[in-house]
C-alpha positions as CSV (number, residue, x, y, z in Angstrom):
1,X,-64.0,88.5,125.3
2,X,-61.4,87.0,127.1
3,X,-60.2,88.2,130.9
4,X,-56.9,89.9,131.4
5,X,-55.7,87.9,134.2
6,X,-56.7,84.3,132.2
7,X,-54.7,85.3,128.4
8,X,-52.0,86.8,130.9
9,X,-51.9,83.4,132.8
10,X,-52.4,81.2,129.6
11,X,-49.4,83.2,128.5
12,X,-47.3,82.7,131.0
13,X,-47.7,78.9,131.2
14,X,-46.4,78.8,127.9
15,X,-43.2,81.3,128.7
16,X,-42.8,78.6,131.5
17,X,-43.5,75.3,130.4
18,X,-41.2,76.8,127.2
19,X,-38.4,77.4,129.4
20,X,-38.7,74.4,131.7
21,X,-38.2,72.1,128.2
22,X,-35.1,74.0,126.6
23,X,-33.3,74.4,130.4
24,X,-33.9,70.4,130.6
25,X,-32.8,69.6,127.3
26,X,-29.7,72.2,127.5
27,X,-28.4,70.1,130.5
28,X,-28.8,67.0,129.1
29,X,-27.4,67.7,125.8
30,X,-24.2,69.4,127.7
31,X,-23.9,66.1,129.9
32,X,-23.7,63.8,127.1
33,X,-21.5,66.4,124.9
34,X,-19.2,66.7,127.6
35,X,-18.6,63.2,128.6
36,X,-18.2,62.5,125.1
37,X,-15.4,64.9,124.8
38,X,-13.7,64.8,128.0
39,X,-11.2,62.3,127.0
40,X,-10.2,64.2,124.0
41,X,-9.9,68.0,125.7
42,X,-10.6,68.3,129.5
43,X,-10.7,72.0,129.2
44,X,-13.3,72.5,126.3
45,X,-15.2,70.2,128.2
46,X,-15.4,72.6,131.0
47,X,-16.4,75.7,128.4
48,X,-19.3,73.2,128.0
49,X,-20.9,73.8,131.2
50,X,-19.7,77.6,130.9
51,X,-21.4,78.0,127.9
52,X,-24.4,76.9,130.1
53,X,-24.2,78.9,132.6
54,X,-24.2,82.0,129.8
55,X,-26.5,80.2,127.7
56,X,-29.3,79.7,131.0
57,X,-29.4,83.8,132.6
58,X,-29.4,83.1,135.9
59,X,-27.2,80.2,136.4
60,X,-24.1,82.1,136.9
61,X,-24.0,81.4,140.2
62,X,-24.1,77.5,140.5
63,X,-21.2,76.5,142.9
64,X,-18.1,74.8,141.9
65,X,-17.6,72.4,144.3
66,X,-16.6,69.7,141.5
67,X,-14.9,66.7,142.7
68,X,-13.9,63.0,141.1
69,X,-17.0,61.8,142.8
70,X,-19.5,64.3,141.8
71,X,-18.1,65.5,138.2
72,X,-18.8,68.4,136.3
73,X,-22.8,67.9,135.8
74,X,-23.9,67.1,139.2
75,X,-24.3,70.7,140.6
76,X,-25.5,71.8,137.5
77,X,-28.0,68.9,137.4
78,X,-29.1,70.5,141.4
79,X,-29.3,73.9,140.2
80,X,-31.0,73.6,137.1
81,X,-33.1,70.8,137.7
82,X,-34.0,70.7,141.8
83,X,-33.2,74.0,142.9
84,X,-36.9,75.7,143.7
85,X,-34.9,79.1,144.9
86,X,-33.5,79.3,140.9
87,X,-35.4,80.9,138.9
88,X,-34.7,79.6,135.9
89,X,-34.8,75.9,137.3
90,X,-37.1,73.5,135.8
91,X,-38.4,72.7,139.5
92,X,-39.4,76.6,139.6
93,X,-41.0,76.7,135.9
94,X,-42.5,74.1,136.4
95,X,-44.2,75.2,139.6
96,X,-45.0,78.6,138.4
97,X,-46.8,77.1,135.4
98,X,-48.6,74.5,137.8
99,X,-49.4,77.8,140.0
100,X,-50.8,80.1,137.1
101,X,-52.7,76.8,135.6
102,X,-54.8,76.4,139.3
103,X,-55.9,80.1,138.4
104,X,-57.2,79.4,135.1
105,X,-58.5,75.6,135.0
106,X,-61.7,76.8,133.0
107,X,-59.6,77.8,130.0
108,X,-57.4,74.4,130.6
109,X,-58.6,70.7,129.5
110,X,-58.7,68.0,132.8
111,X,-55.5,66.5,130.2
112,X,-53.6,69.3,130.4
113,X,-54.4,70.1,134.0
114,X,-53.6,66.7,135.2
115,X,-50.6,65.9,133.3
116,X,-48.9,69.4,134.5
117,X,-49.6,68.4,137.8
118,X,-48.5,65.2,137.8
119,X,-44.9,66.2,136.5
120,X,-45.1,68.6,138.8
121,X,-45.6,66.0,141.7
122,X,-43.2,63.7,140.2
123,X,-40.4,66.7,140.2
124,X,-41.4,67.5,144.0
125,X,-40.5,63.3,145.0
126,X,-37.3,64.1,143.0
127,X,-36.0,67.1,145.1
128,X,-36.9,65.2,148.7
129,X,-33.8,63.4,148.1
130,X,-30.0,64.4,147.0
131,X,-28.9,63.3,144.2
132,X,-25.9,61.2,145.1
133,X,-24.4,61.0,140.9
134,X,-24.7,62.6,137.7
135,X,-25.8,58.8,136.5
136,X,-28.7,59.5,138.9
137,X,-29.3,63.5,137.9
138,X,-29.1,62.4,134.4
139,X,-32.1,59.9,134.3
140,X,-34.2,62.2,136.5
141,X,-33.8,64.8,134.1
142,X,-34.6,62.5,131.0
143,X,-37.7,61.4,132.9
144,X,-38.6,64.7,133.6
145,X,-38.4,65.9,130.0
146,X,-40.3,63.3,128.8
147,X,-42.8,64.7,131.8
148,X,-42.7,68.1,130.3
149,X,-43.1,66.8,126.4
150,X,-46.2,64.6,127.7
151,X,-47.6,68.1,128.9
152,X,-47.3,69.5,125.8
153,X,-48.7,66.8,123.8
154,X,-52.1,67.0,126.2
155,X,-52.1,71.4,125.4
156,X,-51.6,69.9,121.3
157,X,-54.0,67.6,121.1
158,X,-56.7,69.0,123.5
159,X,-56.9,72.6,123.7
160,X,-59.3,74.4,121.5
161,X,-57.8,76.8,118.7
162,X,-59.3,79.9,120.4
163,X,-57.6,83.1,121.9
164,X,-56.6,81.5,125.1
165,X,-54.7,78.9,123.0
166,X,-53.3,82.3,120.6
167,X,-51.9,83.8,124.1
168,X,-50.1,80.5,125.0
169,X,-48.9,79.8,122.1
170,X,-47.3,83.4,121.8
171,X,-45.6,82.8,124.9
172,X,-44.4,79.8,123.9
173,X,-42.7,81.3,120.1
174,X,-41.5,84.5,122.6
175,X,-40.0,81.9,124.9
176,X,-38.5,79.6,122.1
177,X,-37.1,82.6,120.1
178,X,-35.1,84.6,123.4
179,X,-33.9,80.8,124.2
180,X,-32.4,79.8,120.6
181,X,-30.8,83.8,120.6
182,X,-28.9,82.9,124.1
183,X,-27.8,79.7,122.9
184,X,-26.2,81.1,119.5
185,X,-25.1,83.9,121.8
186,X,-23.0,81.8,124.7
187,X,-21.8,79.4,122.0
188,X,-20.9,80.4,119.0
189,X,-17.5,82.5,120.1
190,X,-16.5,79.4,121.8
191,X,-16.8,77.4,118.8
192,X,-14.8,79.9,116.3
193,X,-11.6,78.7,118.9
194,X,-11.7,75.2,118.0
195,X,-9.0,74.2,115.9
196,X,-10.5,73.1,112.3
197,X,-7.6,70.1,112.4
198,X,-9.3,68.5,115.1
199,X,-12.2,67.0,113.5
200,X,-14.1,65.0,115.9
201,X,-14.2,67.7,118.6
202,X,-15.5,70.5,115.8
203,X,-17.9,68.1,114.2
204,X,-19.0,67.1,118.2
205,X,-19.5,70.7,119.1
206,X,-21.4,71.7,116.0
207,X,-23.7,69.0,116.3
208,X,-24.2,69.5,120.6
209,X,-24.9,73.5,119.1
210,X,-27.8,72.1,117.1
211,X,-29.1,69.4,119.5
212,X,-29.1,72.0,122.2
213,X,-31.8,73.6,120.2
214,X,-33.5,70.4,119.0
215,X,-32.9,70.5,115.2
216,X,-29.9,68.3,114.9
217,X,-32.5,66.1,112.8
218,X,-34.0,68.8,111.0
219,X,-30.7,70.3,109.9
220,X,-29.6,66.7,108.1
221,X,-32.8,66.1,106.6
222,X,-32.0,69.7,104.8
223,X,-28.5,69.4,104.5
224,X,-27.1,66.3,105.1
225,X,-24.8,64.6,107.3
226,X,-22.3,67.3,107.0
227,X,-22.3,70.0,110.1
228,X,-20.7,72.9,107.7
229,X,-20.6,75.5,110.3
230,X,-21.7,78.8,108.4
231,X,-24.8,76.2,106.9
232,X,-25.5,75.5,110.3
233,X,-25.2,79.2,111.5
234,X,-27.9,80.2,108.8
235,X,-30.4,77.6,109.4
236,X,-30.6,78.6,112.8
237,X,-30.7,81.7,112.2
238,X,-32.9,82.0,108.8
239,X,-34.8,78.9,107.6
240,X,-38.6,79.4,107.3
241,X,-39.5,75.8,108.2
242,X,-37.4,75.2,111.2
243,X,-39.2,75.4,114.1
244,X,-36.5,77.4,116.0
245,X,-34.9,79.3,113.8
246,X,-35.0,82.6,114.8
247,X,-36.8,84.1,111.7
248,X,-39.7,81.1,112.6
249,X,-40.0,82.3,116.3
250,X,-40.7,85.7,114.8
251,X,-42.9,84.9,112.1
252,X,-44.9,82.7,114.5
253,X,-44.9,85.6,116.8
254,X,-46.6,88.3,114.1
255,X,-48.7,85.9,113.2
256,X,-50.4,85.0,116.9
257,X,-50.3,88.6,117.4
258,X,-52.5,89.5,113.9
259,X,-55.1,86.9,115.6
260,X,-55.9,88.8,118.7
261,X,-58.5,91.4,118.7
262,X,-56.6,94.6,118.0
263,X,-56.7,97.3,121.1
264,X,-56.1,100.8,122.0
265,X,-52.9,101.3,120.9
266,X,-52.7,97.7,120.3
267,X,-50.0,97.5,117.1
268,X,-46.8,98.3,119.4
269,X,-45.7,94.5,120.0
270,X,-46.7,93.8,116.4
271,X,-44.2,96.7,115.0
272,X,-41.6,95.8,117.1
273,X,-42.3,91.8,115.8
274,X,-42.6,93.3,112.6
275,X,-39.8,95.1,112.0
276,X,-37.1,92.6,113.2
277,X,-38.6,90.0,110.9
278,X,-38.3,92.5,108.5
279,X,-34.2,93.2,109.3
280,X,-34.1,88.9,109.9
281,X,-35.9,88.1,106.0
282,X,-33.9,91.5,104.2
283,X,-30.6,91.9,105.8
284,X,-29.6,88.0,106.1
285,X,-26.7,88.8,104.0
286,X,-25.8,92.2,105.9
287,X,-26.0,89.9,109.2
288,X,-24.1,87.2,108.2
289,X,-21.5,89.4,106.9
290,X,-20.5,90.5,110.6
291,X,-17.1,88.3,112.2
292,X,-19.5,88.3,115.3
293,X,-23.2,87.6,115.6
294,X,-23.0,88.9,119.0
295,X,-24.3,92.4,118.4
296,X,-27.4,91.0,116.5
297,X,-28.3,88.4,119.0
298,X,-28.5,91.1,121.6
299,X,-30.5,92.7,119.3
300,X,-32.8,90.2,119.2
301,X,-33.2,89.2,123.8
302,X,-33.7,92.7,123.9
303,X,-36.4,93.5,121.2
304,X,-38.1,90.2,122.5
305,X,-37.6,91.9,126.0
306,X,-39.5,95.0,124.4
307,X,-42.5,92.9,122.1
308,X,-42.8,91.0,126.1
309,X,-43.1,94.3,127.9
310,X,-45.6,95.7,125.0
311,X,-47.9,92.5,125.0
312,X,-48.7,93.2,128.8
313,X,-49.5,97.0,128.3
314,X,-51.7,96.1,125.7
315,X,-53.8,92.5,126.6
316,X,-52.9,92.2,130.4
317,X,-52.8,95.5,132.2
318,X,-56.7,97.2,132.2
């Protein structure tokens, strides 16, 4: 039987390595998205980084100190990338699952261990010196990412397909679900204001909405080259293959949770799992129905808050 304190560690390295990934890849999709559009509409290209700062809970308080030198990205690249006092920074996710990784190296492989600490360390160079451009900011973070994905690949490919690996890899589909539900969340009203004449700004900000989540690629091998917003709104939402789509965040969830040993009182996460898969696979139409998807992706952070607070009464606190 596995300790407490290691599944509760295992599962918190993926929650954090999770988070550390989407926040990098968040900021450098919004980079590219906005430089891309800035020449067309200045103002939508700030929303951009709003939609960030909604989209990342806890970044609301990045100053603004933008100037022609440093741009919009460069604070965001320091808060969200450097900043060790943020908690949602990848600097601080990335430390935290370094930190909880030290206290469980028996359940880790040496490829695992060593590749999380060397992006680590390579982060910690990083923040010993300002960045002085968002040219600068913007290849740390793409070597950083890479860092992150290299971790990832070691847990794939090494880890044995035990409970310890079940506990991360629940924290992981929580982590990925409550991420793709804030994205939809910040985004999505902003995008219902784009005029449909203007083309290339709706098709760029369809396709950032997707890339921001990593299935830009995924959506056009099922669809096509065509971004047709409500297509896109369901796939993210619905589609059983897509690895974040909602519904597959919560069907991965239910089904890491049937593969731990049941406990004393041990089926609460899995209703709660259970029965907003069950409103996600039913009521698609019901859902989709709504003029705003706000309500329901609420739902959703805050029954993922619940399944989170339910999985450490029953497996971590003894």
């Amino acid at each position: 039987m596995m300790l407490a304190r290691v599944a509760d560690a295992l599962y918190w390295i993926g929650r954090y390595l999770e988070r550390a990934e989407n926040v990098a890849r968040l900021v450098l999709v919004t980079s590219e998205i906005s430089v891309e559009i800035e020449g067309l509409d200045d103002d939508v290209s700030q929303a951009e980084w709003d939609s960030l700062a909604v989209a990342v809970p806890g970044a609301q308080n990045i100053p603004r100190d933008f100037s022609p030198a440093t741009g919009l990205a460069l604070p965001y690249l320091e808060a969200l990338l450097l900043d060790e006092a943020n908690p949602v920074s990848v600097r601080c996710s990335l430390a935290r699952a370094r930190e909880n990784a030290r206290g469980v190296r028996e359940a880790l492989t040496r490829e695992v261990f060593l590749t999380l600490n060397e992006a680590w360390r390579d982060l910690e160079r990083l923040a010993r010196e300002p960045l002085a451009s968002p040219g600068e900011g913007f290849q740390a973070l793409t070597r950083v990412h890479g860092d992150i994905l290299a971790v990832l690949g070691a847990m794939e490919h090494t880890l044995s397909r035990d409970a310890g690996w079940t506990f991360l890899k629940l924290g992981e589909a929580l982590e990925r679900t409550r991420r793709t539900a804030l994205v939809l969340r910040a985004k999505l009203p902003q995008l219902g204001g784009v005029a449909r004449t203007d083309l290339p700004l709706v098709y760029a900000r369809w396709r950032s909405l997707l890339r921001s989540v990593a299935s830009l690629e995924n959506f056009r091998r099922e669809h096509g080259a065509r971004l047709d917003p409500q297509q896109v709104v369901r796939f993210l939402l619905f589609d059983r293959h897509a690895p974040r789509s909602i519904f597959c965040g919560m069907a991965r969830m239910k089904n890491y949770l049937a593969q731990l040993p049941q406990r004393r009182n041990g089926d609460g996460a899995a209703r709660i799992v259970g029965r907003l898969l069950a409103r996600i696979e039913f009521d698609d139409a019901q859902i989709l129905e709504k003029p705003d998807l706000t309500p329901f992706l609420d739902e959703v952070v805050a029954r993922l808050a619940d399944a989170d607070a339910a999985i450490a009464r029953e497996f971590f606190f003894t």
